[in-house]
Structure formats: C-alpha cells, structure tokens
N, C-alpha and C positions, 0 to 999 in steps of 0.2 A: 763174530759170535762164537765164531770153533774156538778161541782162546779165553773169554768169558766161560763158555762151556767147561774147559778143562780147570781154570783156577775155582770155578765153585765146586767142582770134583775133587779137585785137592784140598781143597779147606774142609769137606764134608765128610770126606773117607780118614781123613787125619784126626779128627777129631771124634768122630764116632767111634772107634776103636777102647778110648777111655771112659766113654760111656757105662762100659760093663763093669769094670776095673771098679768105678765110681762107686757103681750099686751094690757088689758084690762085696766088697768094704762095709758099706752103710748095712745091709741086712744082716751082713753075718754078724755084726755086731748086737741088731737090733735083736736076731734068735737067740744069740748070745742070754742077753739079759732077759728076754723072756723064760728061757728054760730055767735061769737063777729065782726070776721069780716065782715061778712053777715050783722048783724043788721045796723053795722058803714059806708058798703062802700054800700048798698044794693046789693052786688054781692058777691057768694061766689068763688072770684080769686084765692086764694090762701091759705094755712092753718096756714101761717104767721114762716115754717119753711119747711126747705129741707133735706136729705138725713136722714132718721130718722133711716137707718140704723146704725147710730154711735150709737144711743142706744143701740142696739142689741149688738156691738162690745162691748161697756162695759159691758152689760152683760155676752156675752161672757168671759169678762175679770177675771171678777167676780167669774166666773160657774169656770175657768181653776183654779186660785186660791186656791177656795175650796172643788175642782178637787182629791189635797192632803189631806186638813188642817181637813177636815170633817170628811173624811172616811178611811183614811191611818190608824190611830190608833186601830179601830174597827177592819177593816176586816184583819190585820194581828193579831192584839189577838183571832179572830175565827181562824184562822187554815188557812189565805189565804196565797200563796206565792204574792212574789212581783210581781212575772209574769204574774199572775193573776189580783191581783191593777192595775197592768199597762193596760193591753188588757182591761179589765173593763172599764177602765178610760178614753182611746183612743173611746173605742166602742162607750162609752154616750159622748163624746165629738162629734164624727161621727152623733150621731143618734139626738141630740139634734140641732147641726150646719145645719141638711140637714133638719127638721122639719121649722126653724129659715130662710133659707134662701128658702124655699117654700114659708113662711106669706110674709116674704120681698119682693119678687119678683113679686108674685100679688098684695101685697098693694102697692107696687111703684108704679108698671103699672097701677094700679087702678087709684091712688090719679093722676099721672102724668091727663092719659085720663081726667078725670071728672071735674082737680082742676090744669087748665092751668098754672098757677104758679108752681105749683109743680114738683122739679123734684127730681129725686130719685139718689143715687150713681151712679151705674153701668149704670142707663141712661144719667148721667149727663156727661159719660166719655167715653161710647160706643154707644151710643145712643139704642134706645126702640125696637130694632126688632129683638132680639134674645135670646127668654126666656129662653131656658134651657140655653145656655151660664150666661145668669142672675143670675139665681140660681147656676149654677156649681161655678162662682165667686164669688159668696158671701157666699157659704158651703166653699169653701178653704179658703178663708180671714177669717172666722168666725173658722174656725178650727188652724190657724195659730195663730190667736189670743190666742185661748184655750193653744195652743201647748206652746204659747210664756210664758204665766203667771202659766203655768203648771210648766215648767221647770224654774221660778224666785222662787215659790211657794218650788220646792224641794232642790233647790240652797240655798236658804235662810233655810229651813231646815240643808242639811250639812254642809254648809259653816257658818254659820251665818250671822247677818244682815248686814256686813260690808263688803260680799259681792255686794250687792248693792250697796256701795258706791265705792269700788273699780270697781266696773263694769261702773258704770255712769261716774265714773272720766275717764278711759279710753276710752269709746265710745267719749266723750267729746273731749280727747286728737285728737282719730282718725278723727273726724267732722272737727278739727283746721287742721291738718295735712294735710288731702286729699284737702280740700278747698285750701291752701296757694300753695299745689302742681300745682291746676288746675290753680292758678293763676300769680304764680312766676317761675314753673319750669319745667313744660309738655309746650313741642310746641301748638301750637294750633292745628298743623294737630290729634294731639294725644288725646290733650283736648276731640277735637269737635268725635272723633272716640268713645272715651269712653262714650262720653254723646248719641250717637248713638245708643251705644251698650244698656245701660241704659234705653233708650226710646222704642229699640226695645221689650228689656224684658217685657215690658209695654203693646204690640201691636202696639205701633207708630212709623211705617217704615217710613225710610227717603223720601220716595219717595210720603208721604201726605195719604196713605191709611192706614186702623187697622187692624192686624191681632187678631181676637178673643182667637187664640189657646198659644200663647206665654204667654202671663198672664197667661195664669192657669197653664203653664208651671214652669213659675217661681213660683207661689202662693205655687203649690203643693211640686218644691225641697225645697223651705223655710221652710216649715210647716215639712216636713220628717225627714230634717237637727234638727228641734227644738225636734223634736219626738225622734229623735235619740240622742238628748241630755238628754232630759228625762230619756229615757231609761237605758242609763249608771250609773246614775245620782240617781236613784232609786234599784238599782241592791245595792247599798252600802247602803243606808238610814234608818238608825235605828230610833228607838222610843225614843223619845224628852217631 
C-alpha cells in the first residue's frame, strides 16, 4: 500500500501544479474581452462567450491522454504493477476532475450572477440552483471525459493507430444505421419511446420537469463502463 500511496502522490502533485497555469490563461483572457466589451458597448453584458467549461473538457481531454503516454513508461521501469498505474491514474483523474469542477461551478455561478449574458453549461441545461448537483455533474462529465481518452490513449498503445480508424469507421457505420432505423423502420410509437428513454437519462421527463439525479446516473455507468475498459485493456499493455 506504501507504494500505491506514493505513485497516487506523484500523479496528483504532478498534475495539479498546471491546474493554475490552465485557468490563469483561460480568465485572463476571458477579462481580456470583457473590458473590450465594456470599453465598446459601455456596459459590461456579457464576456463575449459561454460555457467555458468545454475548455476544461479538453483539458481534461488532454490530462486522460497523457494519463498513459507520460508516465506508463516510468513508473513500470521503477518496479510499479499495472495495478498500481491504473488506481494512480483513476485517483489523479478523481482528484484533478473534482478540484476542476469546484473552479467551474463557482466561476459559472459567478460570471452567470455578475455578467447577465453569461451562462455556464450545467446552468444553461438545469438551470443555477443546485450547486453541489453543479459540481457532482461536471466531476463526472470531466471524469468520463478522462476515462474516454484514457482508454483511446491505451487502445491505440495495443492495438495500434488503425484502431482508431477502424473505431470511427464503425461508430460512423452505427450513427447511419440507428438513424435510418428511427426513420424507415421503428414505429413511431417505438421511435418516440426510445427518444424518451434517452431524454429521460438526461433528467428530461416526459411529463416537462428535470430530474437532477438521472444524469449522474448515466454520467457515472458511462465513465465506469470506460474505466472498465481501461482496465482490461492495461492488464495486457506492454512497453512500446
């Protein structure tokens, strides 16, 4: 355990460091364009962009990535198991998502309140009165994210890069398939059930109100599912 201890320490202190770097970019830019618009409309309405958390998701994107590509080589030439990389690597994914979707959640809420133009993701789709739901949905989306390019990242280690193209050709295939079905060969009663079903996973009950708890529902088996692909996925992954 003293060695799992230390490599989630190194993955979490390594990574948190550019955290700041991240946001300190991202806002001084976002004041940036606020004070232009201030100067130009004499009011500062709006910061001349919304949902800034897709930044963070590419970041996220980014961190899941090199989640592998950075430190997979190291810490198994020091004496780590993979089981170990992996727990590590889920940990700082955890600890980095839930830091990330703390800034997010009060800067939404911030920018929303101050900069009536502004609205932020998770406000923009549940609306602004349920902050820890705020955050809980954007640490899973921001972890799912991780999860997703975590497992492209080791895929593309075993497999090679033609995995991705055989992956995008098929997702592609299934997007043509499902759509021609919903449109040439499901009833509609069937149709409109599954797009139901779909909205509800969402929090959007048929009946006009949002359930807050179904999103994270689905957020969290998504991200588990991609974890667990991971996981298989690294259990085999040799040094390249």
């Amino acid at each position: 355990m003293k060695k799992l201890r230390i490599v989630i320490q190194y993955e979490c202190v390594t990574s948190f460091k550019y955290i700041w770097l991240f946001y300190a970019i991202e806002y001084a830019i976002v004041l940036l364009i606020a004070v232009v618009v201030a100067l130009c409309t004499g009011a500062m309405e709006h910061v001349g962009s919304n949902c800034l958390e897709i930044n963070t998701m590419i970041y996220a994107a980014v961190l899941g990535v090199l989640g592998f590509h950075e430190d997979f080589k190291m810490l198994i030439q020091n004496g780590f198991t993979r089981r170990y990389i992996y727990l590590a690597t889920l940990s700082m994914f955890a600890f980095i998502s839930g830091i990330m979707a703390l800034v997010d959640t009060v800067m939404g809420n911030g920018l929303h309140y101050f900069l009536n133009g502004y609205s932020s993701m998770y406000g923009a789709i549940y609306g602004y009165y349920h902050f820890f739901a705020n955050w809980l949905w954007l640490f899973l989306l921001y972890m799912l994210v991780c999860s997703l390019l975590y497992l492209v990242g080791l895929a593309v280690n075993r497999y090679g890069k033609r995995i991705l193209l055989y992956s995008g050709a098929a997702l592609l295939g299934l997007v043509l398939i499902v759509m021609a079905m919903f449109r040439y060969i499901l009833p509609g009663e069937i149709a409109r059930s599954v797009l139901n079903f779909l909205a509800g996973a969402m929090g959007f009950m048929s009946d006009g109100t949002k359930h807050l708890g179904l999103p994270l529902l689905t957020l969290f088996l998504i991200a588990a599912l991609l974890e667990l692909g991971a996981y298989a996925v690294i259990r085999r992954t040799e040094l390249r």
